[in-house]
MARZA-787795 format. One record per residue (C-alpha): residue number from 0; residue in three letters; z, y, x. Coordinates in pm, 1 decimal, m for minus. Each point is the difference from the previous one (the first is absolute). Example, Ala and Ser with C-alpha at 12.3 -4.5 7.8 and 13.67 -1.06 7.14 Angstrom:
! MARZA-787795
<0, ala, <780.0, m450.0, 1230.0>>
<1, ser, <m66.0, 344.0, 137.0>>
This chain:
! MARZA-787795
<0, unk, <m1606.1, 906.1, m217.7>>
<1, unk, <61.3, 231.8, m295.4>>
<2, unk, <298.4, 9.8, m221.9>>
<3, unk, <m11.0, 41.2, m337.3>>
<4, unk, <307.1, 141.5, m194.7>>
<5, unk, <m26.4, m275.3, m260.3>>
<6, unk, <337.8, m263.2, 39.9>>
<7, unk, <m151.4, m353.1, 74.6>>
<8, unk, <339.1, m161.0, 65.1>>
<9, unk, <99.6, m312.3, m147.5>>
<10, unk, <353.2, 32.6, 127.0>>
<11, unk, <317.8, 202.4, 56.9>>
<12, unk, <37.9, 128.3, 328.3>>
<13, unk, <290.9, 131.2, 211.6>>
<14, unk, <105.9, 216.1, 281.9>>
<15, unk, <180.5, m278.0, 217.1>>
<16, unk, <m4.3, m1.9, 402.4>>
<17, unk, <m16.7, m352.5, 57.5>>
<18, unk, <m49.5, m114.5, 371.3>>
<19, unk, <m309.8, m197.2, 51.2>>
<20, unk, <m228.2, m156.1, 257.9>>
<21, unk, <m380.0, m66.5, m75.7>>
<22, unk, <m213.2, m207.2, 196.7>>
<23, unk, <m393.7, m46.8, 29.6>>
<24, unk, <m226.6, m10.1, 270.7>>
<25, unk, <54.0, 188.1, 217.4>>
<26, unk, <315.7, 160.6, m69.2>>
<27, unk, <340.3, m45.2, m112.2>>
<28, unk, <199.9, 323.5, m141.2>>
<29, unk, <323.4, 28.4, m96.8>>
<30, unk, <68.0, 256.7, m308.4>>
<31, unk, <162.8, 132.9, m289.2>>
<32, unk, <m146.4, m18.3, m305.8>>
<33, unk, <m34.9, 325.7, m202.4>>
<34, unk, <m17.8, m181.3, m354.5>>
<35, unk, <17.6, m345.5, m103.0>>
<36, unk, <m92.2, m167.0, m336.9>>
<37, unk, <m50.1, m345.3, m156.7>>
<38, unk, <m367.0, 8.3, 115.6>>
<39, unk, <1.8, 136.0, 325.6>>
<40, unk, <129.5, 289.0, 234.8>>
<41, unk, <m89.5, 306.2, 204.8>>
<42, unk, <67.6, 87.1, 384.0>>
<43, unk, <m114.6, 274.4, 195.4>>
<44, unk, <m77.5, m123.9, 388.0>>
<45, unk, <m168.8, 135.2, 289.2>>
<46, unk, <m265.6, m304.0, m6.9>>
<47, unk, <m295.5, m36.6, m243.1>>
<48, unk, <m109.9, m288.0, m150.7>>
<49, unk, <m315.0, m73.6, m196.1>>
<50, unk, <29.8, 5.7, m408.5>>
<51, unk, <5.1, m368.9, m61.6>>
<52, unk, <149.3, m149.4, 302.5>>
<53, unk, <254.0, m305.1, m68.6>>
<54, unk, <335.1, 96.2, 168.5>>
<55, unk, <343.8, m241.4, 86.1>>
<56, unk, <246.0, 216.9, m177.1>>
<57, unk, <409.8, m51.7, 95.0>>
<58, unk, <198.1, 223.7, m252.2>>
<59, unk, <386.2, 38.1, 80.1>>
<60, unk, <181.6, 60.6, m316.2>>
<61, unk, <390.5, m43.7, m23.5>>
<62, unk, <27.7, m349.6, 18.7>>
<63, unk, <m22.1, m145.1, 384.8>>
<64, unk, <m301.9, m157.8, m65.3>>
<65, unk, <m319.4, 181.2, 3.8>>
<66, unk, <m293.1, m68.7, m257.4>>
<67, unk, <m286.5, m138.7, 212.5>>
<68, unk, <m329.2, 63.2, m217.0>>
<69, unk, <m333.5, 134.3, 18.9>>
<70, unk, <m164.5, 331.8, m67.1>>
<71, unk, <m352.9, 140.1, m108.9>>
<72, unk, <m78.8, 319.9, 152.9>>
<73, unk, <m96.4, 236.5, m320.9>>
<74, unk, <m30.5, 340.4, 139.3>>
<75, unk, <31.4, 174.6, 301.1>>
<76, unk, <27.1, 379.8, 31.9>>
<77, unk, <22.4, 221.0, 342.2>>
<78, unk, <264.4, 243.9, 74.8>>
<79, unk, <21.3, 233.8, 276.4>>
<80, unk, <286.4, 4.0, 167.8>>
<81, unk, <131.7, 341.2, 31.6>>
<82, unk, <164.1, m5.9, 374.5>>
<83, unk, <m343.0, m96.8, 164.7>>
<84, unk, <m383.4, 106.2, m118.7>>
<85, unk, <m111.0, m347.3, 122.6>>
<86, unk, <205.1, m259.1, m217.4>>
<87, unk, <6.7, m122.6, m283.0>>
<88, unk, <232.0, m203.2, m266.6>>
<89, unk, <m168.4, m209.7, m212.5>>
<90, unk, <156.1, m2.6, m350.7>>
<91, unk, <m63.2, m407.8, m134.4>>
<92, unk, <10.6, m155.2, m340.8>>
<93, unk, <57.3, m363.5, 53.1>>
<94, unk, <m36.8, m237.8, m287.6>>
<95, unk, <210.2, m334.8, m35.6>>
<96, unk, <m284.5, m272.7, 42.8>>
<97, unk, <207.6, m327.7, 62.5>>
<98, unk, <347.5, 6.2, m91.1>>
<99, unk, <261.8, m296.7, m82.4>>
<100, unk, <107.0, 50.6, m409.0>>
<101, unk, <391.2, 36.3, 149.2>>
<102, unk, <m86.9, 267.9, 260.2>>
<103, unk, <m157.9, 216.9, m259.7>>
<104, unk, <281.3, m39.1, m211.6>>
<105, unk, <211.3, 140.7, 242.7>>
<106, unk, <m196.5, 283.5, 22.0>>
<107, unk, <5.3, 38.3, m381.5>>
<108, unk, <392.4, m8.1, 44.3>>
<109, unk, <17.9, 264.9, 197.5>>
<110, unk, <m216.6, 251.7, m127.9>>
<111, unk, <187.2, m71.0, m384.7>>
<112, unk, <343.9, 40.9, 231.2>>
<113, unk, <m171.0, 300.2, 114.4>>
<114, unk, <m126.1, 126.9, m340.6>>
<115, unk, <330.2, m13.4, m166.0>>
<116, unk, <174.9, 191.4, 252.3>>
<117, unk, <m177.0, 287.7, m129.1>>
């Protein structure tokens, strides 16, 4: 998969480290995501999954309660890992496929909360 420089983006992104686990067969991983927006998020794991494969997405945000939802696989990119010529990370863009109204709101919150910090 190519890249092309042109911004497709329909939404603000940010740089937030929020623990999550994703689940589909056969794995579950726990992570940190390396941006979030109001339409979806990326991660960088050691397991690949195929573009378009449904995932079970729990986000942990700063409430107690996580956001349970599901996620699209968009795009998957390999990384070698630079402490061993045999692995790889696999850098993922997950899209927000079924999400409750009040869970993407909080999402929405915090990435404003997050916007006017700066």
């Amino acid at each position: 998969m190519s890249w092309d420089s042109h911004e497709r983006r329909q939404f603000v992104r940010i740089s937030l480290p929020l623990k999550i686990y994703l689940s589909g067969s056969p794995n579950n991983i726990s992570a940190k995501t390396r941006n979030i927006s109001a339409g979806g998020l990326r991660i960088i794991i050691k397991h690949k999954f195929s573009s378009g494969s449904i995932v079970n997405l729990k986000i942990y945000t700063i409430k107690r309660k996580p956001i349970l939802c599901q996620g699209k696989i968009l795009w998957v990119f390999s990384r070698k890992n630079i402490q061993s010529k045999d692995l790889f990370y696999y850098d993922t863009g997950i899209e927000f496929y079924k999400i409750k109204k009040n869970s993407l709101d909080v999402i929405k919150k915090i990435i404003a909360k997050d916007l006017a910090r700066k």
